[in-house]
C-alpha positions as CSV (number, residue, x, y, z in Angstrom):
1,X,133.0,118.9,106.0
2,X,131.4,116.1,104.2
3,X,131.0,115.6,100.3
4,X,128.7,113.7,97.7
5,X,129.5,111.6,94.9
6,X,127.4,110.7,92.3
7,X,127.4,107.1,90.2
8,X,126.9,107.6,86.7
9,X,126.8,105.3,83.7
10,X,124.9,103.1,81.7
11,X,123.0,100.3,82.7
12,X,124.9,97.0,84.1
13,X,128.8,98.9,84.2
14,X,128.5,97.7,88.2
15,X,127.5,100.8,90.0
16,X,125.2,99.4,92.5
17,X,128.3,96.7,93.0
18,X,130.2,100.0,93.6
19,X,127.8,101.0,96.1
20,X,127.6,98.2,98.3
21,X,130.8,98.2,98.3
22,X,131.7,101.4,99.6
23,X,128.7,101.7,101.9
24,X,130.6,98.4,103.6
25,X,126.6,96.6,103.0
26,X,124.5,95.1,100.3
27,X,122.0,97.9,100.3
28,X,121.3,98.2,96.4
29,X,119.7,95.7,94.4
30,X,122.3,94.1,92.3
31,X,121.4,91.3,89.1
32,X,123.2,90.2,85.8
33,X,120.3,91.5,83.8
34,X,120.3,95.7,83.1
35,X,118.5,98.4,84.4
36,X,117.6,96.7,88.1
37,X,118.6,100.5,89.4
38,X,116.0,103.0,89.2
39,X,115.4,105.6,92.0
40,X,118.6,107.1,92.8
41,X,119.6,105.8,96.5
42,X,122.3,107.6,98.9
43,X,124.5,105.5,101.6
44,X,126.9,106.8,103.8
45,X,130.2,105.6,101.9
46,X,133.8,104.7,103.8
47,X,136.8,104.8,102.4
48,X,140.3,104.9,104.5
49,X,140.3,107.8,106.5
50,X,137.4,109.4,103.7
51,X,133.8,109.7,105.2
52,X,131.0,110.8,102.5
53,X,127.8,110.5,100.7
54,X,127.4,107.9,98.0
55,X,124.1,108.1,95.2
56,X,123.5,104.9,93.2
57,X,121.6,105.9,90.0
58,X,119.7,104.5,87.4
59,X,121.6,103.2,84.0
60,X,121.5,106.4,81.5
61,X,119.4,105.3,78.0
62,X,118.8,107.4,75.5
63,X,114.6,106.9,75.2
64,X,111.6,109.1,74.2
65,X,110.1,111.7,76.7
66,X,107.3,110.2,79.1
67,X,108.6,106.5,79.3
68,X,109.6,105.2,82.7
69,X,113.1,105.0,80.8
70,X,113.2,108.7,80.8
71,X,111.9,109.6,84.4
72,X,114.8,107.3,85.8
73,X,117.0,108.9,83.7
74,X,115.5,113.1,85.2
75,X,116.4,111.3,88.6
76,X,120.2,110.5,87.7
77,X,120.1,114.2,86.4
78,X,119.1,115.6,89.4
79,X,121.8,113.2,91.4
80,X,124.5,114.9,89.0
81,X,123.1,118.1,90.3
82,X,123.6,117.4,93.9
83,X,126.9,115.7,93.6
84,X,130.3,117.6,94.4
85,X,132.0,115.0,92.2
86,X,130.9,112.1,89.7
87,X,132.3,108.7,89.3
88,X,131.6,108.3,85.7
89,X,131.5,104.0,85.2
90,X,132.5,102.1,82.3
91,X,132.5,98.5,81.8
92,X,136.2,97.5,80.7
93,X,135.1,94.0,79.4
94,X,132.9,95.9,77.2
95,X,134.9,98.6,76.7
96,X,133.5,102.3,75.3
97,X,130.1,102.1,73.6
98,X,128.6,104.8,71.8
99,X,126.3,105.3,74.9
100,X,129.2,106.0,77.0
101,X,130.6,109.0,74.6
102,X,127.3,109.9,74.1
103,X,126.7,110.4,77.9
104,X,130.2,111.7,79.2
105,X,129.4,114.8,76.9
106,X,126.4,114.9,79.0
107,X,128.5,114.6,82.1
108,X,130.9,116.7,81.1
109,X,128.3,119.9,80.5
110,X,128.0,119.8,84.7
111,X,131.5,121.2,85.3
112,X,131.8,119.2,88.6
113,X,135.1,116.9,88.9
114,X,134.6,113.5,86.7
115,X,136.9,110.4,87.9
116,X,136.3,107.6,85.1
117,X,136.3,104.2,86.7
118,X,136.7,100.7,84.3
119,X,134.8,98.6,86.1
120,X,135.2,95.0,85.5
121,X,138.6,94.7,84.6
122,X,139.7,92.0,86.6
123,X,142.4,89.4,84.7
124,X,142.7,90.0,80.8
125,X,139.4,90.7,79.4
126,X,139.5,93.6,80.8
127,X,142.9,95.4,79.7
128,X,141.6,96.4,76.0
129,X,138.4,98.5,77.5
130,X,140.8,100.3,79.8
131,X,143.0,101.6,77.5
132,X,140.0,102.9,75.1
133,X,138.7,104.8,78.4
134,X,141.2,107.3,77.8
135,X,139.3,108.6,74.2
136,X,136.7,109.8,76.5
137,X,139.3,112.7,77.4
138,X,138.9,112.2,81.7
139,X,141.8,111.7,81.8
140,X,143.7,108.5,83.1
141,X,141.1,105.7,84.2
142,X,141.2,104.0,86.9
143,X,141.2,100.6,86.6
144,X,139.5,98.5,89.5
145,X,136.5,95.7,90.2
146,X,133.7,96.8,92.3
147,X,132.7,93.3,93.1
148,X,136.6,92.0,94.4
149,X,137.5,95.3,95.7
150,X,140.0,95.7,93.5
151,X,141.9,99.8,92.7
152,X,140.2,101.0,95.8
153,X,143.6,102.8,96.4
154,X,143.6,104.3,93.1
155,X,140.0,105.2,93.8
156,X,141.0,107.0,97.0
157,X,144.1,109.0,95.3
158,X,141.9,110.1,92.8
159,X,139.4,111.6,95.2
160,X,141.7,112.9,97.2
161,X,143.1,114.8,94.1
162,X,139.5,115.8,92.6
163,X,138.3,117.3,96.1
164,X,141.4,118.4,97.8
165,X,139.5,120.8,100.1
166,X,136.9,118.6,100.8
167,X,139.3,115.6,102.0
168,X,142.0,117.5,104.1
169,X,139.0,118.1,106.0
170,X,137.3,114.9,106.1
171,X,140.5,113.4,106.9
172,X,140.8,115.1,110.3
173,X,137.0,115.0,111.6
174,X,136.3,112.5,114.0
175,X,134.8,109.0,113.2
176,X,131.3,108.1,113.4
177,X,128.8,106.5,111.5
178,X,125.0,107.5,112.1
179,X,123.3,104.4,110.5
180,X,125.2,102.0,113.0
181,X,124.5,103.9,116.0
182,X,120.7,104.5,115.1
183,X,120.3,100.8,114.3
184,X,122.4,99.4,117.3
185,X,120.3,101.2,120.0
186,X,117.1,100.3,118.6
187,X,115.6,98.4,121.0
188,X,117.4,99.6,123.9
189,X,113.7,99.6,126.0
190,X,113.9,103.2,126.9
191,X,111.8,105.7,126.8
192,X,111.2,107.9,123.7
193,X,114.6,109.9,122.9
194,X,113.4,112.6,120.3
195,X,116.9,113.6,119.6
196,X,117.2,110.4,116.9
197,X,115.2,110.8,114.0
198,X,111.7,108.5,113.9
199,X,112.4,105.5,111.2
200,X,109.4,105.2,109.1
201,X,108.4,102.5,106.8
202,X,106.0,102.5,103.8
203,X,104.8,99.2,103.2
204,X,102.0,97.7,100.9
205,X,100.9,95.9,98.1
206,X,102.2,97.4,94.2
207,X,100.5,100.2,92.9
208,X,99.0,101.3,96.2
209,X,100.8,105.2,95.5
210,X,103.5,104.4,98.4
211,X,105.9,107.0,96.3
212,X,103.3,109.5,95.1
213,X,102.4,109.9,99.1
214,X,105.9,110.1,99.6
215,X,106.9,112.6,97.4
216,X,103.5,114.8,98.5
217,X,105.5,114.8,102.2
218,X,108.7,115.9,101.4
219,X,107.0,118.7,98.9
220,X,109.7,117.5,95.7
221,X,109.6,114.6,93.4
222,X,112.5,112.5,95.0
223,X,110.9,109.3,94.4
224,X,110.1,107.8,90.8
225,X,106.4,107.4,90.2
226,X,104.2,106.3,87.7
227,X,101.4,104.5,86.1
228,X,103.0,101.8,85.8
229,X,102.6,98.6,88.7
230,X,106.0,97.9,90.7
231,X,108.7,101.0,89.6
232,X,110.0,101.1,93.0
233,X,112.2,98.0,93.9
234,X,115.0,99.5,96.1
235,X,114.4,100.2,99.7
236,X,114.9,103.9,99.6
237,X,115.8,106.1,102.4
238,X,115.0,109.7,102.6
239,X,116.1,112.0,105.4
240,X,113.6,114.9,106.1
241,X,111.9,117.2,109.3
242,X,108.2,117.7,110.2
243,X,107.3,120.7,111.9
244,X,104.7,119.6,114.7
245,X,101.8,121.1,115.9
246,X,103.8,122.9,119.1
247,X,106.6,124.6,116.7
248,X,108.9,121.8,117.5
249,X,111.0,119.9,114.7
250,X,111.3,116.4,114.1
251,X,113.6,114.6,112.1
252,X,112.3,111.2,110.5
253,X,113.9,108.6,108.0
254,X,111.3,107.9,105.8
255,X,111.6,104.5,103.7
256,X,110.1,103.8,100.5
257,X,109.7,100.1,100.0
258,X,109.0,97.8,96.6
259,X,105.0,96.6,96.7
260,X,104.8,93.3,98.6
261,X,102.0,90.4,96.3
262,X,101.5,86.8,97.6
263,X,104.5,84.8,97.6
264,X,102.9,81.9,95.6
265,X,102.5,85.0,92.9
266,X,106.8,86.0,93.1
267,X,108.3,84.2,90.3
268,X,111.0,86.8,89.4
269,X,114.4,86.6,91.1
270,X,114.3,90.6,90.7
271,X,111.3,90.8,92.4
272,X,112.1,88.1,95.5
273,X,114.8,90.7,96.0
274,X,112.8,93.8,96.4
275,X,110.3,92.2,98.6
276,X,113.3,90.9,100.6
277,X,114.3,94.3,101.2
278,X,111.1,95.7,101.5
279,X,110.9,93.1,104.3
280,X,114.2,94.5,106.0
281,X,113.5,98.0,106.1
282,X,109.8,96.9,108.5
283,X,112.8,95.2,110.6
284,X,114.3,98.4,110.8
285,X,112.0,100.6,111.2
286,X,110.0,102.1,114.3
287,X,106.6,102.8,113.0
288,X,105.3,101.1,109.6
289,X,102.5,102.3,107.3
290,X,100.8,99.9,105.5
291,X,98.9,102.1,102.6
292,X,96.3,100.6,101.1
293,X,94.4,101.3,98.0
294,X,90.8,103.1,99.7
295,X,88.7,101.6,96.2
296,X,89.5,98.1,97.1
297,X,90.7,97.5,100.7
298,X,91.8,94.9,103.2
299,X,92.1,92.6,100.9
300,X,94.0,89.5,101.9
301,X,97.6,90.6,101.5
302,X,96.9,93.9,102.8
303,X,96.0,91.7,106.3
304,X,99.0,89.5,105.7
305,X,101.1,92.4,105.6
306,X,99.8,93.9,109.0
307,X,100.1,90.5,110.7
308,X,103.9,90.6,109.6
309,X,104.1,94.5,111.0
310,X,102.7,93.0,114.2
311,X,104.8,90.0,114.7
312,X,107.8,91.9,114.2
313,X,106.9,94.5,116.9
314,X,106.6,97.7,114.9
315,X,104.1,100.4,115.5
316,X,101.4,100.4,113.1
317,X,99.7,103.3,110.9
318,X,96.6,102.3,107.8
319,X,96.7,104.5,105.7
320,X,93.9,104.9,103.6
321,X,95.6,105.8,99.9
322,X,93.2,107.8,97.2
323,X,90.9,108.6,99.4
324,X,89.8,111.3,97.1
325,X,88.1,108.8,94.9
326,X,86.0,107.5,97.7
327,X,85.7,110.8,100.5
328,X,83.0,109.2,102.3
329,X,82.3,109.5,106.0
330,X,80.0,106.5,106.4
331,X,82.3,104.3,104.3
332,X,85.3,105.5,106.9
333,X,83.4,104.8,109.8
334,X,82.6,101.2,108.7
335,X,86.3,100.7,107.3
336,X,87.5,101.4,110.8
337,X,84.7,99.4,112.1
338,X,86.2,96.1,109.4
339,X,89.8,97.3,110.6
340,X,89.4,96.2,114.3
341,X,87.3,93.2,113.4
342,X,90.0,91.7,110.6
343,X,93.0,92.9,112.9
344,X,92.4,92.1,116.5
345,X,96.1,91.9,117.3
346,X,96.3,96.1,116.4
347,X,93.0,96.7,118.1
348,X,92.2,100.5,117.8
349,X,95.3,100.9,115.1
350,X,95.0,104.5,113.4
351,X,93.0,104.5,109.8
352,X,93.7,107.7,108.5
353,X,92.4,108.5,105.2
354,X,95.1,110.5,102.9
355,X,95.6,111.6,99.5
356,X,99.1,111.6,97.4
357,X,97.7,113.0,94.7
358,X,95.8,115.8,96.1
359,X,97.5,116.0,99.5
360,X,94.4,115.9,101.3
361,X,94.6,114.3,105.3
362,X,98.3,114.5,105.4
363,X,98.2,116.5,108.9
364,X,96.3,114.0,110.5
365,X,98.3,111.4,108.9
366,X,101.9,112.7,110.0
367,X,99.8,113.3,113.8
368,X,98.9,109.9,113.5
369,X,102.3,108.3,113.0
370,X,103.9,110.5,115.7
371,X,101.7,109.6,118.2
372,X,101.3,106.2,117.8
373,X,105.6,106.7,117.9
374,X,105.4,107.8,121.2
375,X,102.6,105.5,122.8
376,X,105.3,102.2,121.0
377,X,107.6,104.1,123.1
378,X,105.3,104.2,126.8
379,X,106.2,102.7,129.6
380,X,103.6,102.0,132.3
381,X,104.7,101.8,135.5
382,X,104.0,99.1,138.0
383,X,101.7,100.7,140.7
384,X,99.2,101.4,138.2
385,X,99.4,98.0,136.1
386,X,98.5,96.0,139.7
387,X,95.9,98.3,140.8
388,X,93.9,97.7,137.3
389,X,95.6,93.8,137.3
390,X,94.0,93.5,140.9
391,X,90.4,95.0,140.0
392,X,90.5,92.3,136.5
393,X,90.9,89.1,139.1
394,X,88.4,90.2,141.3
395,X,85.8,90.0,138.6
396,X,86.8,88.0,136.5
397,X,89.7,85.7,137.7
398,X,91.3,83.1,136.0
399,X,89.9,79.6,134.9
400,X,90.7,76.6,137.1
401,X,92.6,73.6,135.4
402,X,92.1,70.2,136.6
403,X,90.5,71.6,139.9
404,X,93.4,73.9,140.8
405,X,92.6,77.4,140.5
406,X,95.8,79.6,138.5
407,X,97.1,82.5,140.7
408,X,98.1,85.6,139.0
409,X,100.4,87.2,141.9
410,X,101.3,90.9,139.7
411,X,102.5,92.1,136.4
412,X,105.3,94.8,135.2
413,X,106.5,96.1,132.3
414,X,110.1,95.8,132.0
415,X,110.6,97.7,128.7
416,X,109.1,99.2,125.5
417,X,109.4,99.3,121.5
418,X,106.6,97.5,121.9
419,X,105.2,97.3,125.4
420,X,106.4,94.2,127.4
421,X,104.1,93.0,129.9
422,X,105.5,90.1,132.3
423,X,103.2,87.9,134.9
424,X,104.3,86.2,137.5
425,X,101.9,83.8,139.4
426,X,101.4,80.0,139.6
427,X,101.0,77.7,136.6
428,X,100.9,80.1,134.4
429,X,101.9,77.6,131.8
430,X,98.2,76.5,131.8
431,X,96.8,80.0,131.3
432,X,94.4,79.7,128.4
433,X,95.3,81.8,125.1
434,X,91.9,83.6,125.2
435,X,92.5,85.1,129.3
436,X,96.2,86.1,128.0
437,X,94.0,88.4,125.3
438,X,91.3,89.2,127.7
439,X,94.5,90.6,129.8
440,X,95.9,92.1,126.4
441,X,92.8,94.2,125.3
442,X,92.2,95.1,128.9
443,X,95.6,96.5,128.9
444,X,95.6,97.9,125.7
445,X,91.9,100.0,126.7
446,X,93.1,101.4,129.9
447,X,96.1,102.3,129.3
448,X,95.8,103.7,125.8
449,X,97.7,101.1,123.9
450,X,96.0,101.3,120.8
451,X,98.1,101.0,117.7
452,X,100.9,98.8,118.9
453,X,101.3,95.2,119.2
454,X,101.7,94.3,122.8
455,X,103.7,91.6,124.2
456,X,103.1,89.3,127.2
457,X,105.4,87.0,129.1
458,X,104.8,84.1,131.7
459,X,106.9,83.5,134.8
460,X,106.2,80.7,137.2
461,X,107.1,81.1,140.9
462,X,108.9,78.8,142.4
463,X,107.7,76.1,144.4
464,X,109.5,76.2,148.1
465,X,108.0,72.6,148.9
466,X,108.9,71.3,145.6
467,X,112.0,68.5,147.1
468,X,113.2,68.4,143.5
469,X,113.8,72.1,143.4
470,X,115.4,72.9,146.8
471,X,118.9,73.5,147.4
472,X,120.5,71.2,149.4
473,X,121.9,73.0,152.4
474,X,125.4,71.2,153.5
């Protein structure tokens, strides 16, 4: 039986320091200056022989209703709802604020099991805060430094002691962490496994309603929106099921990532972080969305963005954000026209028009990304790639250089995630770029291909009369 803990506390104590550390990776965000932390994130946490979930929440600040201030701080009350226990985090160089006693009566009003953690009290400075943590009335705090893993023994007796069902339990299931094994078989070539849940990545420029789309799918507000341009800066992962067409269920990981602008325009160090990890989760994931903004479209980032998508191998959704301000058949019909034009390395990638406000197109949008899953996923098999390979030479067969004529002897495809095309032939190194995407957009037409970057590679046969390649035979 697993558990949840919640991170509460106000801003800059160390709790996304405290995450990372007990997720074992730097997942959160983590800066000198306060409130970096907004949407609340979960990890799977590891501690000893302890296996449970972790939430990283935004610094609690007392602020007037309707500021972005407040909605972080609705999130953190919602994590405190879901938790089974709360790590409430102080910062023992500081020692206890007003805002601290102000907010463990807040805390204290949930009636789940508090441990009080003085963070920061590494050497001297930090002896005085400790000792003032105990007028909160938690009882004995536990002294210990997220960032040199310091009391992490004292952090797993007193866990042990708040949940004593919960651990006895923990401590005897078996070992296994789902985020390593996703991750690690990855690109294992194989075909399409549906028993793993489908990683999906949100990508696109800030402002572009990434979390308002988000929040329309999973039918709650888990993800903090608003007016304002670039509130999301963690990478954050969400867990859910779709229900397809057939009755069957799907699990996905959906990812909401920070809004990615022109490098020349990233000043902050803040923001070099969030688009950093914006960056990682399109490394992790299997299919990317780039949404873009319907009123003002593939502009240049938005293109940027997709080249990035394709050169990392992902499978590739547009989708069309707002699209209730526009609703225009013609204006779709020339979008997708402008898509395949600007984009020739995604030829025939799906545009689907959506709305996270209204909610409108998101069936054809979730059809979109699961089968453009499962053609990243196809495998064609090598009977039928010759038999169209053969019928392509004998119209139109590859150039000559320097009067010898190239010879394409067959093509297979050794693997998938994306589809990896090798030829083998004779001096293929002079094959011209613009044959290799003749080949390409051949394959990509016949065998349905659309949507997914495709990969070719070049194998040269060996030359039996070549002297300065043959064995010598004793």
């Amino acid at each position: 039986m697993s558990f949840t803990i919640a991170i509460i506390g106000r801003p800059n104590v160390g709790k996304s320091t405290l995450f990372n550390r007990l997720v074992g990776k730097k997942l959160a965000l983590v800066d000198d200056r306060p409130g970096v932390t907004r949407d609340r994130r979960e990890g799977d946490a590891k501690l000893a022989d302890l296996r449970f979930t972790i939430i990283d929440t935004a610094g609690l600040e007392q602020n007037d209703e309707g500021v972005l201030s407040e909605r972080m701080r609705q999130q953190t009350e919602a994590a405190v709802e879901l938790a089974d226990a709360i790590f409430f985090v102080i910062d023992a160089r500081v020692g206890v604020t007003p805002s601290d006693r102000h907010f463990a009566a807040l805390v204290r009003r949930s009636g789940k099991p508090i441990m009080l953690l003085a963070n920061k009290a590494e050497g001297k400075q930090g002896e005085q805060g400790t000792y003032e943590a105990f007028g909160l009335g938690f009882g004995d705090p536990i002294a210990m430094s997220a960032e040199h893993g310091e009391g992490l023994g004292e952090l797993y007796d007193a866990i042990c002691a708040a949940l004593p069902e919960e651990t006895a339990l923990v401590a005897e299931e078996e070992e296994y962490d789902e985020e390593r094994k996703t991750f690690d078989d990855e690109e294992d070539g194989t075909e399409l496994d549906v028993t793993k849940p489908m990683r999906i990545a949100v990508v696109g420029r800030p402002n572009a309603g990434k979390s308002t789309l988000l929040n329309r799918i999973l039918g709650e507000e888990r993800l903090l929106t608003g007016p304002e341009a670039g509130i999301t800066r963690d990478s954050i992962s969400i867990e859910s099921e779709w229900t397809l067409p057939d009755g069957a269920i799907r699990k996905v990981k959906l990812f909401d990532t920070a809004g990615l602008r022109k490098r020349a325009m990233v000043q902050d160090k803040l923001e070099k972080l969030a688009a950093a990890d914006a960056l990682r989760a399109v490394r992790f994931a299997e299919v990317v969305v780039v949404l873009l903004d319907a009123t003002i479209p593939f502009e240049k980032q938005d293109l940027t963005i997709v080249d990035l998508v394709a050169r990392e191998g992902r499978a590739l959704v547009i989708g069309l954000n707002k699209w209730d301000l526009v609703n225009d058949q013609v204006k779709l019909k020339e979008l997708r026209e402008e898509a395949d034009r600007l984009l020739p390395q995604v030829r025939g990638m799906p545009v689907v028009p959506v709305s996270g406000l209204t909610g409108q197109g998101l069936a054809k949008f979730q059809a979109a990304i699961i089968k453009v899953h499962e053609t990243w996923n196809r495998r064609v098999s090598t009977g039928k790639i010759n038999r169209w390979l053969g019928a392509v030479i004998e119209k139109t067969p590859p150039p000559a250089v320097s009067g010898w004529r190239i010879k394409i002897r067959y093509m297979t495809q050794p693997k998938a995630r994306p589809p990896h095309f090798v030829i083998f032939g004779n001096q293929l190194d002079e094959l011209p770029t613009s044959y290799e995407r003749f080949l390409m957009n051949g394959l990509r037409e016949t065998f349905d291909l659309k949507g997914v970057p495709l990969r070719i590679t070049k194998r040269n046969s060996s030359n039996p009369f070549d002297k300065s390649k043959r064995r010598r035979i004793k």
